[in-house]
C-alpha positions as CSV (number, residue, x, y, z in Angstrom):
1,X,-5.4,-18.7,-14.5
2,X,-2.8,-16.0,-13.3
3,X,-0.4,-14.4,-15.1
4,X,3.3,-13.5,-14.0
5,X,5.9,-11.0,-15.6
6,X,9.6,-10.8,-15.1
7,X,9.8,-7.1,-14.5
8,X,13.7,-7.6,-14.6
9,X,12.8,-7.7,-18.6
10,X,11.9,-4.7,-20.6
11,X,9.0,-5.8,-22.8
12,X,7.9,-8.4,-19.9
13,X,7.5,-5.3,-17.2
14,X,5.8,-3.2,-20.3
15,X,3.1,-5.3,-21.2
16,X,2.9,-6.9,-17.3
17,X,2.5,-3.3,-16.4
18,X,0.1,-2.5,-18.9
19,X,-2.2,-6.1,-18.2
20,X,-1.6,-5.4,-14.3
21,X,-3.4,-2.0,-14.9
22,X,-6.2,-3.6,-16.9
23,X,-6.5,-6.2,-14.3
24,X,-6.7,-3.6,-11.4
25,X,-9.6,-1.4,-13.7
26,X,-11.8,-4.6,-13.8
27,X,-11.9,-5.2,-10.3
28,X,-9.1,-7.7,-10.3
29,X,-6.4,-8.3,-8.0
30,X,-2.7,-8.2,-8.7
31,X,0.4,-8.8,-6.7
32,X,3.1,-6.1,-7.0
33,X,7.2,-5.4,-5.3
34,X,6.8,-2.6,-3.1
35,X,10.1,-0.9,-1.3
36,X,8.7,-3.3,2.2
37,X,7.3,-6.7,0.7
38,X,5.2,-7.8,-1.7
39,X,1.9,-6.5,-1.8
40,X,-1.7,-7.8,-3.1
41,X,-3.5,-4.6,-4.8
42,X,-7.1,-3.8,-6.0
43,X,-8.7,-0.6,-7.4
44,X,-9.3,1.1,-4.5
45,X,-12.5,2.7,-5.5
46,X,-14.2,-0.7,-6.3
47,X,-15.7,-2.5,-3.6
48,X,-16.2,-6.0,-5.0
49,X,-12.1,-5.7,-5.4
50,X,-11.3,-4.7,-2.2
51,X,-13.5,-7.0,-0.4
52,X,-12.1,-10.0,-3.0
53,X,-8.9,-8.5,-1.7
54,X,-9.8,-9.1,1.9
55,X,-11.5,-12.6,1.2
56,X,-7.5,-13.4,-0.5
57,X,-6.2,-13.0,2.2
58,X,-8.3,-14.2,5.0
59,X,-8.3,-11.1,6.6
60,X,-12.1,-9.4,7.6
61,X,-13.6,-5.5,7.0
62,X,-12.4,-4.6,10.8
63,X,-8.7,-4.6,9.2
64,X,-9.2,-2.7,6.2
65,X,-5.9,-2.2,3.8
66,X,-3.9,0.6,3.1
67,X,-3.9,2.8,-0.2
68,X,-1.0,3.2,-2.0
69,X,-0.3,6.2,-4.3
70,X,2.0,7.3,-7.1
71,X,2.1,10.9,-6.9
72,X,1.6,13.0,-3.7
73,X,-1.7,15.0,-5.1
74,X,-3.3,11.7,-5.4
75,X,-2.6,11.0,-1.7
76,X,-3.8,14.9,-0.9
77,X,-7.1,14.1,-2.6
78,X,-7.9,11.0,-0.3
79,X,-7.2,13.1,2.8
80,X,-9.3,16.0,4.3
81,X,-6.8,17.0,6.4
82,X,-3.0,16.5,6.9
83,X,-2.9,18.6,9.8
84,X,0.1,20.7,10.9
85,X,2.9,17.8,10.3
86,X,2.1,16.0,7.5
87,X,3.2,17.9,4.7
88,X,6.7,18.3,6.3
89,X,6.7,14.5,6.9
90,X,5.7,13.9,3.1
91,X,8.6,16.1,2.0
92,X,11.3,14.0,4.6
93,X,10.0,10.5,4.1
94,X,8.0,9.7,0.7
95,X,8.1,7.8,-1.7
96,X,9.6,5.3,1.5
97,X,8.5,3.7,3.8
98,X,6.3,5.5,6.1
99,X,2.3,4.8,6.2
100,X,0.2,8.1,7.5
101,X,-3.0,7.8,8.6
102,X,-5.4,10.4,8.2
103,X,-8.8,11.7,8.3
104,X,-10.5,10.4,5.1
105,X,-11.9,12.9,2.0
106,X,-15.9,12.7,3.0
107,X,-16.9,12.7,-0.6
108,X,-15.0,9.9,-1.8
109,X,-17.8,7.0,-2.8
110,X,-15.4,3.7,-1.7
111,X,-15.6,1.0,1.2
112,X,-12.4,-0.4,2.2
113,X,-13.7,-1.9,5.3
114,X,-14.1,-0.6,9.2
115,X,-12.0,2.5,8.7
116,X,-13.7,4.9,11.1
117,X,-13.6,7.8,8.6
118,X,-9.8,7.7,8.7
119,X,-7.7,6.1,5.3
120,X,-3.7,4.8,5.8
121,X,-1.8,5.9,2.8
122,X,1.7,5.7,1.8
123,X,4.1,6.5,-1.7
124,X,6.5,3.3,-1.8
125,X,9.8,3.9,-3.5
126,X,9.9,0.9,-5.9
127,X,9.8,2.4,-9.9
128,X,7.4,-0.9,-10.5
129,X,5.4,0.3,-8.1
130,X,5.0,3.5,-8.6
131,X,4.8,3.5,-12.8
132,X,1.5,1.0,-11.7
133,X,0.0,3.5,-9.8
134,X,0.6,6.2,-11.7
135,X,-1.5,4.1,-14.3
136,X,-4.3,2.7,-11.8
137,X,-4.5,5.7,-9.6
138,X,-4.8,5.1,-6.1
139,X,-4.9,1.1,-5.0
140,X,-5.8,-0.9,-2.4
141,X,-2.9,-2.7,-1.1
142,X,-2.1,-5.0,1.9
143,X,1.2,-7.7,2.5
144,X,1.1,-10.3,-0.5
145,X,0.4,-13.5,2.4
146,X,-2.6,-15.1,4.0
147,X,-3.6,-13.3,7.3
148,X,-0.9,-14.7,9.9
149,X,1.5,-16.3,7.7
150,X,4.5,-14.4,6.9
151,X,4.8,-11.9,4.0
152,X,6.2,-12.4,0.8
153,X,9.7,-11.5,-0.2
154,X,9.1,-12.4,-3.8
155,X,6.7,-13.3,-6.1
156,X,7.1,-16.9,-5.3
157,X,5.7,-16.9,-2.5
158,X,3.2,-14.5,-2.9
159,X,2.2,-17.2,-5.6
160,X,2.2,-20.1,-3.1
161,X,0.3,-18.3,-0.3
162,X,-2.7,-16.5,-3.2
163,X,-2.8,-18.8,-6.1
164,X,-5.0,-18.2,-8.6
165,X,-6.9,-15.5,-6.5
166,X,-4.7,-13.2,-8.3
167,X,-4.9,-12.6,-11.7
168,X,-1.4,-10.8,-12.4
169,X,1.8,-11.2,-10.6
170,X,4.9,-8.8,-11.0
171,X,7.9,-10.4,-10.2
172,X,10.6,-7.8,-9.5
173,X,12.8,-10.3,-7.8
174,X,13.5,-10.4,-4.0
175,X,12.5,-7.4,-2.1
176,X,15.6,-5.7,-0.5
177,X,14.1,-4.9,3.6
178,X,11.1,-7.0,4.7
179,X,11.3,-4.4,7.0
180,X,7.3,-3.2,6.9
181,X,6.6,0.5,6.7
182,X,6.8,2.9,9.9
183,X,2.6,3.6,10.7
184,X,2.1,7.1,12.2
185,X,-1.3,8.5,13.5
186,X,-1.9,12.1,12.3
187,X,-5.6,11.8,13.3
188,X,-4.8,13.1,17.3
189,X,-3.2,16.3,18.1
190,X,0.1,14.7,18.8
191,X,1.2,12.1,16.1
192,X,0.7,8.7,17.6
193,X,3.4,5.8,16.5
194,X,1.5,2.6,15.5
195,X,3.8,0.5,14.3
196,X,7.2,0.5,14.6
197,X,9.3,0.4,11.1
198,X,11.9,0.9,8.7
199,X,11.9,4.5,9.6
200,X,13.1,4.9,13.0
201,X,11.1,7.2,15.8
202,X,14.3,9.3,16.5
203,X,13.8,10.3,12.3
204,X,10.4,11.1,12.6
205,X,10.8,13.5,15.8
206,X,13.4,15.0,14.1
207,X,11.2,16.1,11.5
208,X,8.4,17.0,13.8
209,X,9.4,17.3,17.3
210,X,7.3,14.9,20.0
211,X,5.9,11.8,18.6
212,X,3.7,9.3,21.1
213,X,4.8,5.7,21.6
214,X,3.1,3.1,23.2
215,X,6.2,2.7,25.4
């Protein structure tokens, strides 16, 4: 049976804080406000969780989920190399809405699907968020929505969509921009646009000059 928390409420977002971080330590799955949309979140260093993450959402390994991070030295420890631009775009654009995707720390022990050596990982700017990760450590997290249907603006309808595959929902009320996060590529020599976001591309090359687009 899952549990939900008004995070709008001080001692409801203390203790759903504190069960959504015991939730996330025993392999379970919990649904969280992020600065984007709602996201569904798992330990990231526990297989079984990110793989019941996956099954949640009807999504397979070949689309493995983004990590999301409280602080920026627990992003710096999942990556082996930023390469020359992403510290500068760390110290423009996070905690926001901008995913990076770099080449993975080889002596992490995790599976978070087909990743091709390479982990996505982003610091949202929600104070839920973040006082959750800052708890967990770094998490597993994709949109809170079955794969194809559209993601959830609040925890309603993350609740319709997951059900009972979650065991704690955080309700910190409408999200503001369903907007999703800007996805950049830092993995090539030039920094390859993804997916096209809440941060525009004319921001991101004015942090860092020439940025590749698909068009």
């Amino acid at each position: 049976m899952s549990r939900r928390f008004d995070c709008s409420d001080l001692e409801q977002r203390t203790v759903g804080l504190m069960e959504a971080a015991s939730s996330v330590r025993r392999g379970d799955l919990v649904v969280l406000p992020t600065d984007t949309v709602y996201g569904i979140g798992a330990d990231a260093f526990t297989p079984s969780a990110v793989t019941a993450l996956l099954d949640a959402k009807g999504r397979g390994r070949e689309m493995p989920p983004p990590v999301l991070v409280g602080t920026v030295r627990a992003a710096t420890a999942l990556i082996d190399d930023l390469g020359p631009y992403g510290q500068d775009l760390i110290d423009a654009f996070w905690p926001g809405p901008l995913t990076l995707i770099c080449k993975a720390n080889r002596a992490l022990s995790w599976d978070l699907g087909e990743t091709k050596g390479t982990v996505a990982v982003r610091m949202p700017l929600h104070p839920v968020a973040l006082d959750l990760l800052k708890e967990t450590g770094p998490m597993a997290v994709s949109s809170a929505n079955r794969s194809g249907a559209p993601a959830a603006t609040t925890a309603d309808e993350a609740e319709e969509q997951l059900g009972d595959s979650v065991d704690v929902y955080l309700d910190g009320g409408k999200t503001t921009d369903n907007t999703p996060s800007t996805i950049l590529d830092l993995t090539t020599a030039v920094p390859r646009l993804l997916r096209r976001g809440a941060i525009p591309v004319e921001k991101l090359r004015g942090i860092i000059g020439y940025v590749a687009t698909e068009d």
